[in-house]
C-alpha positions in Angstrom: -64.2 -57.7 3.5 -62.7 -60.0 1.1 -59.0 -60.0 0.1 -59.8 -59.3 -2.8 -61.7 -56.3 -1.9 -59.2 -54.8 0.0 -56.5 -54.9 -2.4 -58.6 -52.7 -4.5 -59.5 -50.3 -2.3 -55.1 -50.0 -1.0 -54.6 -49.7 -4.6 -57.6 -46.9 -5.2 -56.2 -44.8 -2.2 -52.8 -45.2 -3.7 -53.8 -43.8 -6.7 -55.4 -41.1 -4.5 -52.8 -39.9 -3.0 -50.3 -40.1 -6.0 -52.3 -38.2 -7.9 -52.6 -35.9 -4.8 -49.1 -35.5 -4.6 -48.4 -34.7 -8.3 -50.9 -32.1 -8.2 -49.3 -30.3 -5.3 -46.4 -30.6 -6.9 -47.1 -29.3 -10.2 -49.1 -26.4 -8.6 -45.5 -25.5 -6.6 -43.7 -25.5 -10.1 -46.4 -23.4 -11.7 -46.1 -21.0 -8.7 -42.0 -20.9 -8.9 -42.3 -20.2 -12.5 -44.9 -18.2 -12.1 -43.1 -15.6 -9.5 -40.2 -15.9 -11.7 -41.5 -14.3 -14.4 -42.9 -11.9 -12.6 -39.7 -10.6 -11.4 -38.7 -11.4 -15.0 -40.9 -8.6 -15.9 -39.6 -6.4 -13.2 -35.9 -6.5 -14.4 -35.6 -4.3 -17.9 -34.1 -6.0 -20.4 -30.6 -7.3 -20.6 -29.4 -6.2 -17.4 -29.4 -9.4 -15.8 -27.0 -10.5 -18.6 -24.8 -7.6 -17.8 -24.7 -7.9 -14.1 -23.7 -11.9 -14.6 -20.9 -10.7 -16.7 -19.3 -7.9 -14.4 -16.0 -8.4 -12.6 -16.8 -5.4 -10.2 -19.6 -5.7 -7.7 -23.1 -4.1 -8.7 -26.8 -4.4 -7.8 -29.7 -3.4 -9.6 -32.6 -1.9 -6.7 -35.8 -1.3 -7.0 -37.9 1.7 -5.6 -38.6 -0.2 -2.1 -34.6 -0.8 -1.6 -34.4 -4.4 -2.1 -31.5 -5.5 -4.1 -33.3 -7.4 -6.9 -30.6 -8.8 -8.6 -26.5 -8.6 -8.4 -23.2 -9.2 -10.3 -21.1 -12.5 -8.7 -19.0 -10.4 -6.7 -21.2 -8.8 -4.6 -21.5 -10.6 -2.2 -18.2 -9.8 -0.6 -19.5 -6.4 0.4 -22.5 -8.3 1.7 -25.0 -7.3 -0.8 -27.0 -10.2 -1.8 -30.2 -10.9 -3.5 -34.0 -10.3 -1.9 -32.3 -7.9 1.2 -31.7 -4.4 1.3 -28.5 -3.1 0.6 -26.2 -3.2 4.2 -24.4 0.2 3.8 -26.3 3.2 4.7 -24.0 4.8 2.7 -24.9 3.2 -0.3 -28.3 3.2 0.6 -28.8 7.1 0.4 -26.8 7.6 -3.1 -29.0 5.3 -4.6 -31.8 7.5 -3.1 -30.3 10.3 -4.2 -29.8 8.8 -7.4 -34.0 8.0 -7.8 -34.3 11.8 -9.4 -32.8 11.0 -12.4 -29.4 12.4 -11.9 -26.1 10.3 -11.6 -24.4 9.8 -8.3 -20.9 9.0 -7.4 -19.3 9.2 -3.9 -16.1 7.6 -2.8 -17.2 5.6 0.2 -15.4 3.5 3.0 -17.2 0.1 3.5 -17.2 -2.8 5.7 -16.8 -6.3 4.1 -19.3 -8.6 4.5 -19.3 -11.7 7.1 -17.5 -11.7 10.0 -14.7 -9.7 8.5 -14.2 -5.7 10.0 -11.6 -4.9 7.0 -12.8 -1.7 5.4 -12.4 -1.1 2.0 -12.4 2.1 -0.2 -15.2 2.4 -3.2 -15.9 4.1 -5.9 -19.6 4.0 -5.9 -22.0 5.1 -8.6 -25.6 5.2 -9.0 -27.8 5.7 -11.9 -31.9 5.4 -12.4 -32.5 2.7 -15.3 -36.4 2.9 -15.4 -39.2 4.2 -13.7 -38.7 1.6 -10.7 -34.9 0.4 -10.7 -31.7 1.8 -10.0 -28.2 0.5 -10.6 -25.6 0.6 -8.2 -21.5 0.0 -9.3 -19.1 -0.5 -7.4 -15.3 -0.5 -7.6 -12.6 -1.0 -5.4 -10.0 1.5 -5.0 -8.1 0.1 -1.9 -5.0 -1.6 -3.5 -4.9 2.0 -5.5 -4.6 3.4 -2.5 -2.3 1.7 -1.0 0.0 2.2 -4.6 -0.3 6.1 -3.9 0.5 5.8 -0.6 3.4 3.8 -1.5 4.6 6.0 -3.7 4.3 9.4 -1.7 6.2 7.5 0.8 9.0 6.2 -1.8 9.3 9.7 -3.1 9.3 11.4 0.1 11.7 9.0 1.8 13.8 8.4 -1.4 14.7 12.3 -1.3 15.1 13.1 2.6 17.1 9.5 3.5 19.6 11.1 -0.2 19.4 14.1 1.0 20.6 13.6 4.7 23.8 12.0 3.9 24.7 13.9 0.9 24.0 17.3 2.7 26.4 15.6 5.8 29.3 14.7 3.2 29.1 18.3 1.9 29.6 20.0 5.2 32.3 17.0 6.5 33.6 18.3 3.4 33.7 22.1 4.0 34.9 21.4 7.6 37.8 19.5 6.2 39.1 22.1 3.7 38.5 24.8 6.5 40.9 22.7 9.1 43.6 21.6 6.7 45.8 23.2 8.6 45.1 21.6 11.7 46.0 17.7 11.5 43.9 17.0 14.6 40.3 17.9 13.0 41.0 16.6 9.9 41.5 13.1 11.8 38.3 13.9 13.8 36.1 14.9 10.5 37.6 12.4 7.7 35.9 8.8 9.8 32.9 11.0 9.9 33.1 12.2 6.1 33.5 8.3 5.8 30.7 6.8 7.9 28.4 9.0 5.6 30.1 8.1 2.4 29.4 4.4 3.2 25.7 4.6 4.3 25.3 6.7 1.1 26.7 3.9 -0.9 24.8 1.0 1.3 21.3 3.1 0.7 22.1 3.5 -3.5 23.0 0.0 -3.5 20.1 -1.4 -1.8 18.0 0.9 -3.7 19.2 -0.3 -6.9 19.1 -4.0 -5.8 15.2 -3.4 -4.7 14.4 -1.7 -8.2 16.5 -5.2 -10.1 14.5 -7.4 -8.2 11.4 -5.3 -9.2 11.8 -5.3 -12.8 13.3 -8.8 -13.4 10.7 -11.2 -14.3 12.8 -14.0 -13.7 16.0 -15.0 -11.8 19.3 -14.7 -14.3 21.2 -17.5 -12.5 19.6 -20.4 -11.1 20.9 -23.4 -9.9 21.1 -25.8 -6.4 21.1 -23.9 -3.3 22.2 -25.8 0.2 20.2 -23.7 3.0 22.5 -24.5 5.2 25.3 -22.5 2.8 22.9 -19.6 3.3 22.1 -19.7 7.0 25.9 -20.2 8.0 26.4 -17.5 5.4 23.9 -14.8 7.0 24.9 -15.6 10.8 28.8 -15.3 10.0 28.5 -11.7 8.0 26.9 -10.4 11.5 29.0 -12.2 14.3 30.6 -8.7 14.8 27.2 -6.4 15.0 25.9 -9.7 17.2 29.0 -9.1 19.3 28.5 -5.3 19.2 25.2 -5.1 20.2 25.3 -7.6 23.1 22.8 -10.4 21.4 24.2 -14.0 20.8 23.1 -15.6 17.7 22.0 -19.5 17.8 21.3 -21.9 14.3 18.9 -25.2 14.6 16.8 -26.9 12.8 16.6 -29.4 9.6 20.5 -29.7 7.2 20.7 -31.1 4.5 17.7 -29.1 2.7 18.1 -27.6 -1.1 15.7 -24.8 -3.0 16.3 -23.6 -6.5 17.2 -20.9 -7.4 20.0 -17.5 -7.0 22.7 -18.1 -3.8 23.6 -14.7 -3.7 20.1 -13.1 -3.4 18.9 -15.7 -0.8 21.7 -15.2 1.3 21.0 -11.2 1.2 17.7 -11.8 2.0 18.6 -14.0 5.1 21.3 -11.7 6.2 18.6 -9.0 6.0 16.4 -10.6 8.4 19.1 -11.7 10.8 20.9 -7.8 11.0 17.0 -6.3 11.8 16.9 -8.8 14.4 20.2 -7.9 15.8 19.7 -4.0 15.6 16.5 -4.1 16.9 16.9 -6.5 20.2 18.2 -5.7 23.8 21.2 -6.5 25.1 21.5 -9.7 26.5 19.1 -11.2 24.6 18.9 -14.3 21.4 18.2 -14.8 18.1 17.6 -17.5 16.5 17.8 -18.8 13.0 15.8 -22.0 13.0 15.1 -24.4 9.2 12.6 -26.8 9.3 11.1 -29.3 6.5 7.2 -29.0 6.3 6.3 -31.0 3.6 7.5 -29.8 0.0 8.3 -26.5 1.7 11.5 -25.3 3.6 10.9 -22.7 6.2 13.8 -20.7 7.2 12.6 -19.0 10.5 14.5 -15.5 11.6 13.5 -14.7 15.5 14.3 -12.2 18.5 13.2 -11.6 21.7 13.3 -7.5 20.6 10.7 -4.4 20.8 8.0 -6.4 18.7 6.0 -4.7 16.1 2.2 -3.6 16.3 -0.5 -5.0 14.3 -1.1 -1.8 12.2 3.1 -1.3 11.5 2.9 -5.3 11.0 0.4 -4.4 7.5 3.0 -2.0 6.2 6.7 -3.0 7.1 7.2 -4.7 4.3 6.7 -1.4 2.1 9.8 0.3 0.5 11.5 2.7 3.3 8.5 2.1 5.9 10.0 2.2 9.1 8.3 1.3 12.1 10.4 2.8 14.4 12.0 5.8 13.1 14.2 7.0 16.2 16.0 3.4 16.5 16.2 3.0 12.5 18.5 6.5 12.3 20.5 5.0 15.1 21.2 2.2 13.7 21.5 3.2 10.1 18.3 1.7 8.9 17.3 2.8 5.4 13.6 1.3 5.7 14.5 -0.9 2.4 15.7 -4.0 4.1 12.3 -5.9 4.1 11.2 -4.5 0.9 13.9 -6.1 -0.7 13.8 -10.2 1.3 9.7 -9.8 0.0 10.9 -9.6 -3.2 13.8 -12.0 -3.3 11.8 -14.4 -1.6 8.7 -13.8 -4.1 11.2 -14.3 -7.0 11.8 -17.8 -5.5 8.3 -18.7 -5.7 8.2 -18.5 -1.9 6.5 -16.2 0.7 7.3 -14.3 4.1 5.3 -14.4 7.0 5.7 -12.3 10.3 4.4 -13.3 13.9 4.8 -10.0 16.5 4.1 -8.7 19.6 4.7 -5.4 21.1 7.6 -6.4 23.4 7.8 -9.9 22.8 9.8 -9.9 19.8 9.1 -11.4 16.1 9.6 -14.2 13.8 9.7 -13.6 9.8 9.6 -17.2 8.6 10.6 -17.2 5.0 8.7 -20.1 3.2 10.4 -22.0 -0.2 9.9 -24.7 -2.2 11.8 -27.9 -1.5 14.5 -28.9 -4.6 15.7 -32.5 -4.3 19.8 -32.9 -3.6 21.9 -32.0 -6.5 23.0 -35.4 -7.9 26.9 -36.7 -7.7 28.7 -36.2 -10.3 30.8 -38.6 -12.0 34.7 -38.3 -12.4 34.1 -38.6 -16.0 31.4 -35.9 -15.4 33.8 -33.4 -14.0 36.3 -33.9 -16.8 33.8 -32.9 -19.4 32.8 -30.2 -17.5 36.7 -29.0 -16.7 37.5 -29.6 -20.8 34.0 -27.6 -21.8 34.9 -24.6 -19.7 38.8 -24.2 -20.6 37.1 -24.3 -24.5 35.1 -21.7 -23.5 37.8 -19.6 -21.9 40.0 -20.0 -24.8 37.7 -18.9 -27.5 36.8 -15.6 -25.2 40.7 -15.6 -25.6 41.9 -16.5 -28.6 39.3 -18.8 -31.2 42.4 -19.6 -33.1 43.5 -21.9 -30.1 39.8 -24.1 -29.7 41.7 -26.5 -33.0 44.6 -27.0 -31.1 43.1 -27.3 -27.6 40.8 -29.8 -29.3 43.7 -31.7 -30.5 45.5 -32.0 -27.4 42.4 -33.4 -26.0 
């Protein structure tokens, strides 16, 4: 065959097979379109609109069960597109819902994946034509957990006032009976005292937890050395440290700065470091270790104490949750300790992270971001400053005198 020839005949079976090729593929489009507008037709009108705009997870299911189409945040319950809905809870409200009526349960689910957290729904099912049925869903868990944390708050609020108030009262009454007898008024008044205090420590921290709560900002912010604040929290608890048998130790990074209120960061700290102390052994360490990661100081709080379990480790940061009750009334606890570092540390623009073991002790590693160094002022600097802040004294004191002060400037 000449040449000739057979450059026609490669360029007829190309042809061929192009053609070939574009057919199969246009048949495939037809097809896709094809089944899309059939389940086009299967969906009523408007509801895939409405399921695309919805915050809350939903899923529209026809009569066989299969989820036909969804809002975007389904899928974390695991409820997706083409499959049957993964609950059997959900699955027999929206067969009970198929008669017409409107069903709601309050359900406990499973998240999708490979997650086992269960979550509490709100669930509601309603027929929407003769084949589908819409399913909402809402999640109620972080409700929950707000009830919860306020039947706790109002239940521990008024038994932790009400056991040292109802003490000072009979201290008191014990007192006026024995006035006449020198002896048990010595033995009743450092009683009547002790109660007094941890009646004052549990109104102040109370109040200090609800400030930090309401503020939406910090009032006074400025340069704050960490290690100011670590030598400041291991110094105001050398004497429980020493009381308690546990020797306190400071490492790490110096020389690191954060923004923001002295005062409240070194309460927070000294938190952490007096619920190490009061719940370790005798004998034992803690540590108060700062390290630089990045843009981020950590500030890491750890003993070698009781530990805390996973479940108590989900809720110790609530206000007055207590994971130990028995050593928390010896020791005075008032359950509002890590309530209040969550928020002082969230006020920072930080967070708090806990590692614990039953047994093996914890770490609560307080993360904030990194401030560069306060710059050096100059002589002339401080002058200024030292001149601007005796005006402002004298005017609180006397305006008349800013002329004259001025003057002798």
């Amino acid at each position: 065959m000449a040449p000739t020839q057979l450059a026609l005949l490669s360029l007829l079976l190309g042809v061929l097979i192009g053609t070939g090729v574009c057919v199969i593929v246009f048949v495939a489009i037809r097809a896709r379109e094809r089944a899309e507008r059939e389940r086009a037709g299967l969906v009523p009108a408007g509801i895939t609109q409405v399921l695309d705009a919805m915050d809350d997870p939903a899923a529209l299911v026809d009569a066989s069960g299969l989820v036909v189409a969804t809002s975007p945040t389904a899928a974390w319950l695991g409820i997706e597109p083409q499959a049957t809905l993964p609950q059997e809870g959900l699955r027999e409200l929206v067969r009970a819902a198929r008669s017409g009526s409107t069903e709601t349960e309050n359900l406990r689910l499973q998240r999708g994946g490979m997650s086992s957290e269960s979550r509490l729904v709100a669930a509601r099912a309603t027929r929407v034509s003769a084949r589908h049925t819409l399913l909402l869903l809402r999640d109620l868990t972080e409700q929950e957990r707000l009830e919860e944390m306020r039947h706790d708050f109002i239940a521990n609020t008024s038994h932790e006032l009400k056991t040292p108030v109802g003490a000072i009262m009979l201290l008191a009454e014990a007192i006026e009976m024995a006035a006449d007898d020198a002896a048990q008024v010595r033995a009743f008044t450092p009683r009547l005292s002790a109660e007094a205090e941890r009646l004052g420590t549990l109104t102040g921290r109370i109040m200090n937890l609800s400030r930090l709560q309401a503020a939406e900002e910090l009032t006074s912010v400025g340069h704050v050395a960490i290690d100011e604040v670590v030598t400041s929290a291991v110094e105001a608890h050398v004497v429980q440290a020493e009381s308690a048998g546990v020797e306190l130790t400071r490492g790490g990074d110096r020389g690191l700065y954060v923004r923001g209120d002295q005062q409240i960061l070194k309460e927070a700290i000294g938190n952490l470091v007096a619920n190490a102390i009061a719940y370790s052994p005798r004998g034992s360490h803690v540590g108060i270790g700062v390290h630089r990661s990045g843009d981020v100081v950590e500030i890491a709080v750890t003993d070698q104490g009781i530990g805390i379990t996973e479940a108590d480790q989900q809720r110790v940061f609530e206000r007055f949750y207590r994971a130990d009750q028995a050593r928390s009334r010896r020791t005075g606890g008032s359950g509002l300790g890590l309530s209040i570092v969550k928020h002082a540390v969230s006020r920072h623009g930080g967070e708090i992270k806990l590692w614990s073991q039953p047994h093996r002790g914890s770490t609560f590693t307080v993360r904030l971001p990194l401030s560069d160094p306060p710059a050096l002022e100059s002589p002339d600097a401080k002058a200024a400053k030292a001149r601007a802040d005796k005006l402002k004294k004298i005017k609180k004191q006397n305006p008349a005198e800013i002329p004259a002060a001025r003057a002798k400037k």
